[in-house]
N, C-alpha and C positions, 0 to 999 in steps of 0.2 A: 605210269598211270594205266596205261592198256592190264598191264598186268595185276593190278587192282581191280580192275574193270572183270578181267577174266574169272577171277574166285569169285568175286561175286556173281556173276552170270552163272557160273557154277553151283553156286546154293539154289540160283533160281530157277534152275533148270530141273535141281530134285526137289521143287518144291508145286504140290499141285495150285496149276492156276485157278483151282475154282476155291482155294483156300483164302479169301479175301485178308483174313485177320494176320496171316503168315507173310502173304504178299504185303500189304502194308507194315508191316514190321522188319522187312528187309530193306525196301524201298523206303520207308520214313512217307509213306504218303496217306492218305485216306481216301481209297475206291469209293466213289459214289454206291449208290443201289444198284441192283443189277436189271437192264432192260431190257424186252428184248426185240431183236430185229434181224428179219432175212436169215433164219433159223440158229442164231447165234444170242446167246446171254453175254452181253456187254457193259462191265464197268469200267468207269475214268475217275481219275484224277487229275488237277491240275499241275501237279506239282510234286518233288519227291527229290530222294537222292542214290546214287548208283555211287560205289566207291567211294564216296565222299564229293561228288562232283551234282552240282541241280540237274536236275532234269523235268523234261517237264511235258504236257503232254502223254500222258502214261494210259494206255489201253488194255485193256485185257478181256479176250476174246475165250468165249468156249461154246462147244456145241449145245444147245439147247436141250438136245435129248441125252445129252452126257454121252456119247459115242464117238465123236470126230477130233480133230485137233484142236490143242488150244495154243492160243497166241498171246503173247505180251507183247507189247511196241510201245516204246521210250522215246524223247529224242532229246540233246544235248543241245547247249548252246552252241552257234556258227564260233568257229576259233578257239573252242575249249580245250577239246581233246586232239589233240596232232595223232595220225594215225599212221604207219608203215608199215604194213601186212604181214609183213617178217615176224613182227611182233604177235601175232594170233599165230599159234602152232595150226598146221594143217586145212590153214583157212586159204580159200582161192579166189581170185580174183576174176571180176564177170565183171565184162562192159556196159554201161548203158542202154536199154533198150529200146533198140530205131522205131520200134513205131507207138512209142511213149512218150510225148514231149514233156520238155524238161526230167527225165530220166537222168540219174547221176548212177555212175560205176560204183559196184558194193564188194564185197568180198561175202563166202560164204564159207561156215566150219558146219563141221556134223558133229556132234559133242553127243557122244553114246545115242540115245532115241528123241533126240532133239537138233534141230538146223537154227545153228545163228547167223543172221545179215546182219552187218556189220555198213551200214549207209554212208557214204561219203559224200564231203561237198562236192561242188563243180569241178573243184581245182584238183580232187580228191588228195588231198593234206591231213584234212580232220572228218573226224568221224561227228557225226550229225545226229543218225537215226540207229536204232536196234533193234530188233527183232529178232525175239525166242518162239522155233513153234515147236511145240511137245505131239510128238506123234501118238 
């Protein structure tokens, strides 16, 4: 499953986030209009698919002046995806951070000019949350 997960974060890694029509056609979703706030153009969706898995909660962040980075953030159902780090090539593992409550441990890769977090639950078993930022 990870590894399904991977090719596809891979298309979407070379695909530009502010390309709404593209992103929803990989994702299976429908990005709302794009708003903007705290110098960021941000569209959602409800709802969508990664691999063939739901997902839901789907954001996609880009700089407003078109200069900075842009983000997508996903998240998966609690229990879906079982996750063992072994399984992301060259991804690392980062603790929780103490002065963030309720902070849960992620893993992080560098996939050419792009960082993926890889979110885990509490128990850190399953992967939760994702996040692509394109530099």
């Amino acid at each position: 499953m990870i590894e399904r997960i991977k090719q596809d974060v891979d298309r979407l890694i070379a695909t530009p986030f502010d390309d709404a029509q593209r992103l929803d056609a990989l994702l299976g979703s429908a990005l709302g209009p794009a708003s903007e706030q705290d110098g960021w153009r941000i569209r959602q969706a409800a709802q969508g698919r990664l691999a063939g898995l739901p997902v839901h909660d789907i954001t996609v962040r880009t700089s407003a002046d078109g200069q900075g980075a842009r983000v997508l953030l996903l998240s998966f159902d609690a229990g879906e995806v079982p996750f063992d780090g072994a399984q992301w090539p060259g991804a690392m593992p980062k603790p929780p951070r103490p002065n963030a409550p309720g902070s849960t441990a992620y893993w992080e890769a560098h996939e050419g000019e792009a960082t993926v977090i890889l979110g885990l639950d509490a128990a850190q078993q399953h992967l939760v949350q994702l996040s692509i930022r394109q530099h």
